[in-house]
Backbone as a chain_set.jsonl record, in Angstrom:
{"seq": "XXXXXXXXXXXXXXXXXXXXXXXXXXXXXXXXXXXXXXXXXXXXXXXXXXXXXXXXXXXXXXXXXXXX", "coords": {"N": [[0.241, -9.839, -5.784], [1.585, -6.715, -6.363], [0.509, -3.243, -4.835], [0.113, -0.121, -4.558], [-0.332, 2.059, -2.442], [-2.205, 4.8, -0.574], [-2.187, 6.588, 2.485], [-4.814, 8.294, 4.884], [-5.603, 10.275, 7.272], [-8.562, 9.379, 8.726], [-10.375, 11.524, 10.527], [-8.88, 13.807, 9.846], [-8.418, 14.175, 7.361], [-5.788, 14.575, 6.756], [-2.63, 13.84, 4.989], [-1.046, 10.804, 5.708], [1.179, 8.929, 4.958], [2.573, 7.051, 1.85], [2.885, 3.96, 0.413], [4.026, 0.557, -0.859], [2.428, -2.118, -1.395], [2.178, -5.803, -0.764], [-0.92, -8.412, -1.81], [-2.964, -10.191, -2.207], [-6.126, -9.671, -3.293], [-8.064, -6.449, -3.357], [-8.881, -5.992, -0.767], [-7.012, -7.206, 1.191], [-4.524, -6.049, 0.501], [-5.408, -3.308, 0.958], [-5.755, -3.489, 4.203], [-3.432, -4.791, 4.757], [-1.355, -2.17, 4.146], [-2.545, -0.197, 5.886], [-2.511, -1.514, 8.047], [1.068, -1.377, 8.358], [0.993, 1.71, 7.958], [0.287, 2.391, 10.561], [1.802, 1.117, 12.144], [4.533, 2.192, 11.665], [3.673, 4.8, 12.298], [2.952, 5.17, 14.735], [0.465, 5.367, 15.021], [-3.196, 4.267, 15.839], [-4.905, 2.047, 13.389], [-7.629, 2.454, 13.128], [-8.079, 4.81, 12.483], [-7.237, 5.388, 10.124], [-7.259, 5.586, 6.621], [-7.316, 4.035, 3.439], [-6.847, 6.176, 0.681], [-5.798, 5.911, -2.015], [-5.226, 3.51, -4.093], [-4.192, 1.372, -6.055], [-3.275, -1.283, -8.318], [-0.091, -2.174, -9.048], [1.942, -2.25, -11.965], [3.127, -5.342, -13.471], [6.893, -5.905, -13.94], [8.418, -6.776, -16.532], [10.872, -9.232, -17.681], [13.063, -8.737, -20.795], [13.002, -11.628, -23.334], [15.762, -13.653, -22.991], [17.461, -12.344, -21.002], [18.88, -12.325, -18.123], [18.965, -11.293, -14.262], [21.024, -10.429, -11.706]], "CA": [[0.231, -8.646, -6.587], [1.618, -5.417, -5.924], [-0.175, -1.947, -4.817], [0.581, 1.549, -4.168], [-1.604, 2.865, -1.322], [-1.825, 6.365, -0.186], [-2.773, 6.155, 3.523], [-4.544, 9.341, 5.566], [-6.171, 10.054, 8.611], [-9.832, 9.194, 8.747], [-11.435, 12.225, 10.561], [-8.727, 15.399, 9.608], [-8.168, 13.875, 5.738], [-4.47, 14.832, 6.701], [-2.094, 12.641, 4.325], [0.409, 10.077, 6.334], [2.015, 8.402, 4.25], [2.198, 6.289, 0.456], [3.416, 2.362, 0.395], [4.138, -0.239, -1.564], [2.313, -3.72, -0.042], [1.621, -7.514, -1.474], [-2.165, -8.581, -1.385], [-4.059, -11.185, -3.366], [-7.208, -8.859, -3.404], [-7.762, -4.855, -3.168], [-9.192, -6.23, 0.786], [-5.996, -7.276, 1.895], [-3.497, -4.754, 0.35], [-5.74, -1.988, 1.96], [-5.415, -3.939, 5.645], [-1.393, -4.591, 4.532], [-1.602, -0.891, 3.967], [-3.126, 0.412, 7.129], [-1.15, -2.059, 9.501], [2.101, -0.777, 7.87], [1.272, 2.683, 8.261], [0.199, 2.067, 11.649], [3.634, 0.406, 12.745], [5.346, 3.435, 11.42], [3.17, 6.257, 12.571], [2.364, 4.739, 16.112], [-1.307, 5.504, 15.615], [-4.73, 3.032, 15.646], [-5.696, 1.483, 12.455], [-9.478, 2.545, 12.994], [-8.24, 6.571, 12.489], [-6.638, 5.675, 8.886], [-8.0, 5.761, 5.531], [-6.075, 4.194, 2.204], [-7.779, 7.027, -0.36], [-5.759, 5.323, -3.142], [-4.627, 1.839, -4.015], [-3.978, 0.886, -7.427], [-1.67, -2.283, -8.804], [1.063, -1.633, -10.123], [2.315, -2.803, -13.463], [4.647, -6.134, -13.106], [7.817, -5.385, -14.664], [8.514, -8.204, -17.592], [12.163, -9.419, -18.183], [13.039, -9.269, -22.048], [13.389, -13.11, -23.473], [16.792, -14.098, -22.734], [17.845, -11.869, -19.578], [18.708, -12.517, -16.257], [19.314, -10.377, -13.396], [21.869, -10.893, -11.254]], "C": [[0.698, -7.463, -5.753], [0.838, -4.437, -6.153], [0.644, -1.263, -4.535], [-0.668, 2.047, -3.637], [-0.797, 4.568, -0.502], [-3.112, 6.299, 1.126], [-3.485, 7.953, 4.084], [-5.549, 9.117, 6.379], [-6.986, 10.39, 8.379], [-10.71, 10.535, 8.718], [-10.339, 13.541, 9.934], [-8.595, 15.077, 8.126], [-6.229, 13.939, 5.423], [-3.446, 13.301, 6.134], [-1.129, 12.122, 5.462], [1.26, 9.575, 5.844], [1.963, 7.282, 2.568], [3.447, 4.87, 0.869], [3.32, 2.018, -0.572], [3.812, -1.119, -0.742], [1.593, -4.457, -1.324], [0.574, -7.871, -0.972], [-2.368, -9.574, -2.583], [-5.374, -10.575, -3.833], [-6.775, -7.335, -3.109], [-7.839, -5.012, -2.004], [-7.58, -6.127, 1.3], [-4.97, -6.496, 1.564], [-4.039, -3.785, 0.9], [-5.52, -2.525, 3.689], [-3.767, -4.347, 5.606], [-1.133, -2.757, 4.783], [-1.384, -0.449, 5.485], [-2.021, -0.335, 8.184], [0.283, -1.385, 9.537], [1.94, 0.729, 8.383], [0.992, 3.281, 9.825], [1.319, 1.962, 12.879], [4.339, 1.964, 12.625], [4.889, 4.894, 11.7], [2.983, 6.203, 14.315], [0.724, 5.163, 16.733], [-2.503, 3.961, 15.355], [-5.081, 3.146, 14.279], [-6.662, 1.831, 12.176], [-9.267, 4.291, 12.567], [-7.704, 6.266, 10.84], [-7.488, 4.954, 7.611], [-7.34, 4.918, 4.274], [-7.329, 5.211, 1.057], [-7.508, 6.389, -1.482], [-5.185, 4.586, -3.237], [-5.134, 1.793, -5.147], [-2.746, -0.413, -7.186], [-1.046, -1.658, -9.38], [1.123, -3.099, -10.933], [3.723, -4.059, -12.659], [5.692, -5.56, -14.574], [8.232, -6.9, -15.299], [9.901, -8.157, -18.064], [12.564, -9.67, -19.958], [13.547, -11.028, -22.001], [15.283, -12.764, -23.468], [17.671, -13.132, -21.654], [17.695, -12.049, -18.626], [19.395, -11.216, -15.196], [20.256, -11.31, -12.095], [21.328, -10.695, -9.265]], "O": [[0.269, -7.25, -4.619], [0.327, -4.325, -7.267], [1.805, -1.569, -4.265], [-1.716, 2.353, -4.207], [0.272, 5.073, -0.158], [-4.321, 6.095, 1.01], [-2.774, 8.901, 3.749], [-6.282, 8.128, 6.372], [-7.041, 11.497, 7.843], [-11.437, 10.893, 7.793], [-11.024, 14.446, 9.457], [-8.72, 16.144, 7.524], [-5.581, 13.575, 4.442], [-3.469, 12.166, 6.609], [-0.468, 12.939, 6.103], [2.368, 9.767, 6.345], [0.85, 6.769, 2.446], [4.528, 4.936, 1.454], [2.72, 2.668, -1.428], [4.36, -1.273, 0.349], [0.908, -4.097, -2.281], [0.562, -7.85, 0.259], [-1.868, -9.533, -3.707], [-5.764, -11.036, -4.906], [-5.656, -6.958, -2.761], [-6.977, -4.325, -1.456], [-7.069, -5.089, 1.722], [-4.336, -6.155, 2.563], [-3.224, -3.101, 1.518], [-5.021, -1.649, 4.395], [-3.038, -4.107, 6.569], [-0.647, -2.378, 5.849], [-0.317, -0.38, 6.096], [-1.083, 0.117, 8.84], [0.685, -0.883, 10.586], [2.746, 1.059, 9.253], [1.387, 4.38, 10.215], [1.533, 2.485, 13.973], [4.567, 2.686, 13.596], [5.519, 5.915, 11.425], [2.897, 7.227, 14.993], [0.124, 5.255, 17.805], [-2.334, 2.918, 14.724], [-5.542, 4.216, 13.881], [-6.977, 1.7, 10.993], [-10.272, 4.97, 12.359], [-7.863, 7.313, 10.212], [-8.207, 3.96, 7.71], [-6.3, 5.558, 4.12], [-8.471, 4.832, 0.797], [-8.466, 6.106, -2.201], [-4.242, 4.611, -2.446], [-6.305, 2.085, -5.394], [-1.818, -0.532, -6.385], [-1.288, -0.715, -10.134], [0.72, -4.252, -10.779], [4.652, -3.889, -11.869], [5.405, -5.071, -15.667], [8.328, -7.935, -14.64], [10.247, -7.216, -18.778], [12.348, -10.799, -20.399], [14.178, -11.59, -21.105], [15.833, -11.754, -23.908], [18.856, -13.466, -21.659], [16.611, -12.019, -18.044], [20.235, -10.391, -15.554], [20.13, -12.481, -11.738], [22.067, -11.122, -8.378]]}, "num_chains": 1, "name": "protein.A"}
C-alpha cells in the first residue's frame, strides 16, 4: 500500500520534508518514512517525527484500458 508521510524534527517541530513510501502496515510506512528522510537530510532517525501518514487512494484503470 501506498502512504503520504509528512516527516519533522522531533524536538524543534520544524517540517523536513513529505514522501511517498510502500508499507504493508501504518508501522512500516512510518520507519520507510523516517529512513528515507534520513538518507536525504543526513540526520538520525531518533530526531524525526512522521506527524502525518495517510494511504493514498489506488488509482483504478477503467475496464478495457491499458497503459503503455
Amino acid at each position: 500500500m501506498s502512504y503520504q508521510a509528512s516527516i519533522h524534527h522531533l524536538t524543534t517541530g520544524r517540517f523536513l520534508m513529505e514522501c511517498l513510501v510502500e508499507g504493508h502496515d501504518l508501522r512500516e510506512a512510518e520507519n520507510e518514512a523516517i529512513a528515507k528522510a534520513a538518507l536525504k537530510s543526513r540526520a538520525l532517525p531518533r530526531e524525526m517525527d512522521v506527524r502525518h501518514l495517510h494511504q493514498c487512494m489506488e488509482r483504478r484503470n477503467p475496464a478495457g484500458t491499458q497503459h503503455a
